[in-house]
N, C-alpha and C positions, 0 to 999 in steps of 0.2 A: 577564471569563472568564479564567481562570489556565489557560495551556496547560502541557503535556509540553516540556522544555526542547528535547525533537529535534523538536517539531510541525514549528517553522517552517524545521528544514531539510528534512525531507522535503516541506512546501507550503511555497515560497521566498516569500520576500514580492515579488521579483522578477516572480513570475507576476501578481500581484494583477492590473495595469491589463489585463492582455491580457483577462482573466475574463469572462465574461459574465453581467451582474448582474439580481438581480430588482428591481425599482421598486413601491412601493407610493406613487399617486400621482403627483409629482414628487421624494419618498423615497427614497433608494437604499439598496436593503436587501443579503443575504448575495449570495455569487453563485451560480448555477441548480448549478455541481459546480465541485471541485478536481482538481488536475489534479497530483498528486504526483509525485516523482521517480523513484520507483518503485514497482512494482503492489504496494498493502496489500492486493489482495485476495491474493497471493500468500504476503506476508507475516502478514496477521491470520487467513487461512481465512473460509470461506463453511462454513454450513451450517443449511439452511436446507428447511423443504418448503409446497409449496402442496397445491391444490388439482389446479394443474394439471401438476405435475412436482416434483422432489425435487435439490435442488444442493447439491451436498459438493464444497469446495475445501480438501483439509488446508493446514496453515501450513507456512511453508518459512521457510530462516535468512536472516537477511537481508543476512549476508555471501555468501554462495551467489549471490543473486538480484545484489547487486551487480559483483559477479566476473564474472557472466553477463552485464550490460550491458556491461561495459568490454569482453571478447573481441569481442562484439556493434559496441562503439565504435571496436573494430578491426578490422572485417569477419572475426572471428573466427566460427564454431558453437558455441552455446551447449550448454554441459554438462549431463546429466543431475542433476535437482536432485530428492533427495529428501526427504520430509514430514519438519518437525524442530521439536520443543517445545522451549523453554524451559526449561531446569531439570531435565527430563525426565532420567530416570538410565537408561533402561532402552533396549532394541534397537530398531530401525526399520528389516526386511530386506523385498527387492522380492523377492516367489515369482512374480508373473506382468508384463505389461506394466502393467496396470493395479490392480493388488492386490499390497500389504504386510500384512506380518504384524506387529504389534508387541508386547512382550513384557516384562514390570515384570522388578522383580528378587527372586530367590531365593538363598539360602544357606544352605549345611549346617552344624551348628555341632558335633555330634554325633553319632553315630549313631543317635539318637531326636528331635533338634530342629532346626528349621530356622528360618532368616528372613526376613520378606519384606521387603523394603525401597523397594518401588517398584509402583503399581500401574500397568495398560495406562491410555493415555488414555483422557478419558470415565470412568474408574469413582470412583466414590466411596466415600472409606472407609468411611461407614457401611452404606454398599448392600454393599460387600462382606462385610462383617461380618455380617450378615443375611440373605445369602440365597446366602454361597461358607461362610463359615466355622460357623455356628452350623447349620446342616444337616449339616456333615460332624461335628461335635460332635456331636450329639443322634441323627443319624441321622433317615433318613424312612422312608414307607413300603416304597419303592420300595430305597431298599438302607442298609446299616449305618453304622452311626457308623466316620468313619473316624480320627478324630484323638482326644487325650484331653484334649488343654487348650490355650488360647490368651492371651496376654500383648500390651497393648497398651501401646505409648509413642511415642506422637505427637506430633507440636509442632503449632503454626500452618501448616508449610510443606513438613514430613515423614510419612511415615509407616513405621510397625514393629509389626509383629506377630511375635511369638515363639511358634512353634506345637510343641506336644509330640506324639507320636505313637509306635506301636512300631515298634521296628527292622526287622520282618520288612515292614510297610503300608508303612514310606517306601523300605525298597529295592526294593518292588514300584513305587513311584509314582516313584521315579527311572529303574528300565529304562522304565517309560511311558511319562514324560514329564511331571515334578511340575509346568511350566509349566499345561501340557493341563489337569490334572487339577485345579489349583488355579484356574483360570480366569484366569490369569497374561499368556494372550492373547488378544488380540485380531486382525480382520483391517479393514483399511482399503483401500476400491475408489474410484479415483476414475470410475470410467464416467458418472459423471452430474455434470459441472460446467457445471452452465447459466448464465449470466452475462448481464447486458445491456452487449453494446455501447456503442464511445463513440455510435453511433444510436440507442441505446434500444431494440435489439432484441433478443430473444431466441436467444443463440447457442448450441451444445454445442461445449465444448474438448476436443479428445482428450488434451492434455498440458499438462501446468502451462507448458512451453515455448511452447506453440500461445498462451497467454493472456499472457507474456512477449512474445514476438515482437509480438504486434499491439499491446503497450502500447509497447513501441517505437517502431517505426515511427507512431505516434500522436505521442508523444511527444516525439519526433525534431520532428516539422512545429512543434510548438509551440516548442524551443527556434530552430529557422528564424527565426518570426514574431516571440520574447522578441526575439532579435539585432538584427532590422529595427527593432522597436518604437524597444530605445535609442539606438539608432543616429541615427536621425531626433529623438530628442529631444536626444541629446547636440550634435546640432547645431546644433538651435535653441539652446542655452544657451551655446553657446559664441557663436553668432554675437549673440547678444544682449550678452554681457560683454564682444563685442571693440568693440560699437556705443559702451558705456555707458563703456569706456576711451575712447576716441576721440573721444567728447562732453565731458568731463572737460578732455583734454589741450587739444581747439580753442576751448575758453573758456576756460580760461588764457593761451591764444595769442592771444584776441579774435576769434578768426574767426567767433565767434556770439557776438550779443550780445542777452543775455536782458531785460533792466534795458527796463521801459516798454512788451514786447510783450505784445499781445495773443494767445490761444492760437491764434485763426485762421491769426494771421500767424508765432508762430512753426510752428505745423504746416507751412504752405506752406515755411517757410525751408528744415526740417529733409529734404521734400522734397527741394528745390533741390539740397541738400548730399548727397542720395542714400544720406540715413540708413534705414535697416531697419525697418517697422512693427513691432510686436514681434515679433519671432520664435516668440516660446515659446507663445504666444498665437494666433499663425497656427499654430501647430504643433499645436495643441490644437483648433484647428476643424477642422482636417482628418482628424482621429483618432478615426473610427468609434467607436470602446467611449467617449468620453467626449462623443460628442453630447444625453448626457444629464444630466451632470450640471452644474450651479449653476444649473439651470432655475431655483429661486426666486432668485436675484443677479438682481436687477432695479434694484435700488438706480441703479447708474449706467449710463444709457443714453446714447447717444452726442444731441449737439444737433444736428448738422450732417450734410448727406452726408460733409462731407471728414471727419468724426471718423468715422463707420461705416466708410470705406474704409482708415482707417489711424488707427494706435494707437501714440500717442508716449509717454504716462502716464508710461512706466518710463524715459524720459529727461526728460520736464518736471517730474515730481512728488520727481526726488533732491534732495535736503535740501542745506544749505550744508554742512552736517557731512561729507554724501560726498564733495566737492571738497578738502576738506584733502591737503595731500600722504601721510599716511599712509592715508586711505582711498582713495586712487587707486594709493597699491604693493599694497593688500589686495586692489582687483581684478582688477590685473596680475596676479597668482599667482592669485587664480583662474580667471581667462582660463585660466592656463598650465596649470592640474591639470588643468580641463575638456577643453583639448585632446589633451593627455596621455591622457589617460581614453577620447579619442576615436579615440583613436589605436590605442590596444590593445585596444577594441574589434573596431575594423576587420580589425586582425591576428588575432582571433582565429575560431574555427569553430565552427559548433553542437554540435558532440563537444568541443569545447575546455569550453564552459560547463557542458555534463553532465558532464565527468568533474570540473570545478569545486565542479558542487553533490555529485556523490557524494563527494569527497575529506572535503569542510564534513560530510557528515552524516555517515562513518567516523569523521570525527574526534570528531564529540560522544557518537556510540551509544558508543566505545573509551570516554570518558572516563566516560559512566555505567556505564558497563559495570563499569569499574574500582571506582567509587564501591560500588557491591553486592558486588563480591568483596571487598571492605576492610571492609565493614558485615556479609555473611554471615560473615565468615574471624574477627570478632571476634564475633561471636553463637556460631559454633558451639565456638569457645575455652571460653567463659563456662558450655556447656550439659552437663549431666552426661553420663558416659558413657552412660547404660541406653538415650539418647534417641539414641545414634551408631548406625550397623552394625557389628559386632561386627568387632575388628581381627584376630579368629581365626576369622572366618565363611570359609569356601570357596566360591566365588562357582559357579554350577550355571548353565552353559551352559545357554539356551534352545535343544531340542530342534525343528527344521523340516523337515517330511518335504517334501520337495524333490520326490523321484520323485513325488509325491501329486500335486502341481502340473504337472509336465511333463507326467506322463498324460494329466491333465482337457485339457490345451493341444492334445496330442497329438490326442482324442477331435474337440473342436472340431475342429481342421486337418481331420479325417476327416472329420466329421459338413459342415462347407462341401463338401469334395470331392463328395459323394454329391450333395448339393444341386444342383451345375453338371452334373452327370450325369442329373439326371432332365429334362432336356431332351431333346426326340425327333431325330430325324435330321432334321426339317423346321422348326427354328427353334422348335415351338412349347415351352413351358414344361407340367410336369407341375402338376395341379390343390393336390394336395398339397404342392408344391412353396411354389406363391403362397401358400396359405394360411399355413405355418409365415415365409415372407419376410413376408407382413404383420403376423404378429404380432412378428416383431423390429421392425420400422419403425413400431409405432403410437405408439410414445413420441414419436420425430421427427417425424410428421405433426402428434401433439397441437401442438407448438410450434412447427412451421411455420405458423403461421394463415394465413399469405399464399399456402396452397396449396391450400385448404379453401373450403366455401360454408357453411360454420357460422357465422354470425352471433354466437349464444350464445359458440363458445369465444374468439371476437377476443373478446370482452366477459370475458368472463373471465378472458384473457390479461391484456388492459390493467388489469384490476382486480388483479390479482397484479404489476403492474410494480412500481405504488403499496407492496408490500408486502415485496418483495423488494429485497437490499442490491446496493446498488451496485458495480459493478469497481473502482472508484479503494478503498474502505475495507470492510473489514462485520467485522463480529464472531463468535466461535468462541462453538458451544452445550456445550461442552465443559463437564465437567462436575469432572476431577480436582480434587481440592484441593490439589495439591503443585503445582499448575500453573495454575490458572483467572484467579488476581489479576493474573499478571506475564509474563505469556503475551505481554499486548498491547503493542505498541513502542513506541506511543505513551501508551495511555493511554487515560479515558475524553473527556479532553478533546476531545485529537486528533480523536479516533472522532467529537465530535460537530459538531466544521471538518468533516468528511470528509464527514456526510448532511448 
């Protein structure tokens, strides 16, 4: 499988042993989930509907989301992070807590012609063209042709339409609002980001930070355990290279003498001399995640008790070649890196190694990054003008009726107030009341199952688990074509490490 060259810094190879793997067999197969460095589902979006509930997580940048760990890695409060495309040319403004508006782009080139340059995410050029532009062309029943002609020149990766019209129809559609009317916007609610937990259960996030924070603190315990992990192995490999020096230097010395023994007997010497069963080997039987694997290694089993209790192999089976004086300075310095190694370990902190692997993966997104601006910067040199936006275009502010939004907010704040009011003087709650409060709550009770005696919807639940994308990775149903390929950060590879 050919990965995304940033796959493996966002899933570090470093994670691998801690993983928890599936086994077909005595087979060790992929592992049950990845455990990335930072939330893809933040970064690739969710969206997604069942049966049983409907989960829309927009995409965010993934400089943002980084920037947000590191304040985070400094007992910092993470900053407000808003929905951000790829490539995307056009506006992404917040009108309420949970709802954005977003808005392609438009430009005036004339006083009879305009240009589109950018459509909202999700729309498709040719949907648009069929069911914004060639109605207002032809006109429908319901009302008049509003345009007289339209020009298309598109690439693979842009889009442009050059729409003609009369002077008097587009300065009505500019006091309007030629966004509005040309269907230029759209609106984006995250109210509903249902996710499964690292428990596999069905959560609601109220903010892309709510789903941040808990990838965190998750994530956090795992860099803890990464630390422990090497930490106990670097040990054993050091203490194994300083046994296999030491073996080396004392039969040069003569103070073991190989020549004529038996392995029984040198085992017991090596005993005596209060040499180390292997360490790396002891280090590995004690290491939960790998008491599965070389289950078929059967080949060599131990003959004796005293071989089952201790394990010389890696000092009886070195070659005459290893005892040369230049292969005994080879494993002096490795002794010495090993230690070294162990050493800055020790000194370092599970925020030390996260801001390690985010550095690793800034560095490589920076450097593809660069790689597309050097590839686009030389494509779009090469492509004729009629396919640019016009370097005489006047760019037309997207219109946002702002007070529109405050109101509705306003209306809500009002409409709870009344609700806490129709309570009586004796504690009891109005009938009307309940009823309008259960039907805001029945979406949370659907996905609550553990609060329910539905049988049928746990069944149901659990069957939409199966169906639904994970928090660590999922995929955007997005539909632009200026933006669908190269959206994803990783790729389709990545994406398929990630289920």
């Amino acid at each position: 499988m050919i990965l995304s060259p940033l796959a493996r810094k966002i899933f570090s190879p470093l994670d691998d042993p801690l993983l928890t793997y599936e086994y077909e067999g005595n087979r060790k197969m992929e592992p049950k989930c990845f455990v990335p460095i930072i939330p893809m589902v933040l970064v690739n979006g969710v969206e997604d509907s069942t049966s049983i509930f409907k989960s829309k997580v927009p995409k965010h940048n993934p400089r943002d989301i980084v920037d947000n760990i590191r304040r985070m890695l400094r007992n910092e409060e993470p900053l407000e992070m808003n929905p951000w495309y790829k490539n995307f040319k056009g506006t992404v403004v917040k009108v309420e807590p949970m709802k954005y508006i977003i808005s392609g782009e438009v430009a005036k080139l004339d006083e009879q012609t305009i240009e589109i340059t950018e459509l909202p995410i999700g729309t498709c050029i040719e949907d648009y063209k069929e069911t914004i532009l060639e109605p207002m062309l032809h006109g429908t029943g319901k009302s008049p042709a509003l345009i007289n002609d339209y020009q298309e020149y598109h690439t693979d990766t842009t889009v442009k339409f050059v729409v003609k019209m009369n002077k008097n129809a587009l300065e009505k559609v500019m006091r309007d609002g030629i966004h509005k009317k040309f269907k230029l916007q759209t609106s984006l609610s995250i109210s509903s980001m249902f996710l499964f937990d690292q428990n596999d259960d069905i959560k609601k996030y109220e903010s892309p930070l709510d789903i941040l924070r808990e990838f965190f603190t998750m994530r956090m315990d795992f860099y803890v355990r990464r630390k422990k992990y090497y930490e106990a192995m670097f040990e054993a490999e050091l203490l194994k290279l300083e046994n296999q020096v030491r073996f080396i230097l004392e039969l040069d010395e003569k103070k073991i003498i190989t020549k004529n023994t038996k392995k029984k007997e040198y085992i017991k010497l090596l005993i005596e001399q209060k040499y180390d069963s292997d360490p790396v080997k002891a280090w590995h039987d004690t290491t939960s995640n790998n008491e599965n694997e070389n289950v078929e290694d059967g080949d060599k089993m131990p003959e004796t008790e005293e071989e089952k209790k201790y394990d010389f192999d890696y000092l009886i089976d070195m070659t005459i070649r290893t005892m040369i004086k230049g292969r005994v300075e080879e494993l002096m310095k490795k002794r010495d890196a090993k230690k070294s190694e162990l050493e800055e370990l020790k000194r370092s902190t599970p925020k030390k190694l996260w801001e390690k692997d985010l550095d690793s993966f800034v560095e490589e997104y920076e450097r593809l990054e660069k790689n597309e601006i050097q590839k686009k910067s030389a494509w779009i040199s090469n492509l004729a003008d009629i396919y640019k936006p016009s370097v005489h275009a006047v760019r037309i502010e997207p219109k946002i009726d702002f007070e529109k939004y405050q109101s509705k907010k306003e209306r809500v704040k009002k409409s709870n107030n009344n609700k806490e009011e129709t309570k009586n003087d004796d504690g009891d709650t109005d009938v009307d009341a309940v009823e309008g409060l259960s039907k805001n709550l029945n979406l949370q009770t659907t996905i609550d199952y553990g609060q329910t005696n539905d049988s049928k919807m746990k069944k149901d639940v659990e069957i939409e688990k199966k169906k639904t994308v994970a928090a660590t990775s999922s995929t955007s149903n997005e539909k632009q074509k200026s933006n669908e390929s190269d959206n994803e950060i990783v790729g389709n590879s990545a994406k398929t490490i990630a289920n």
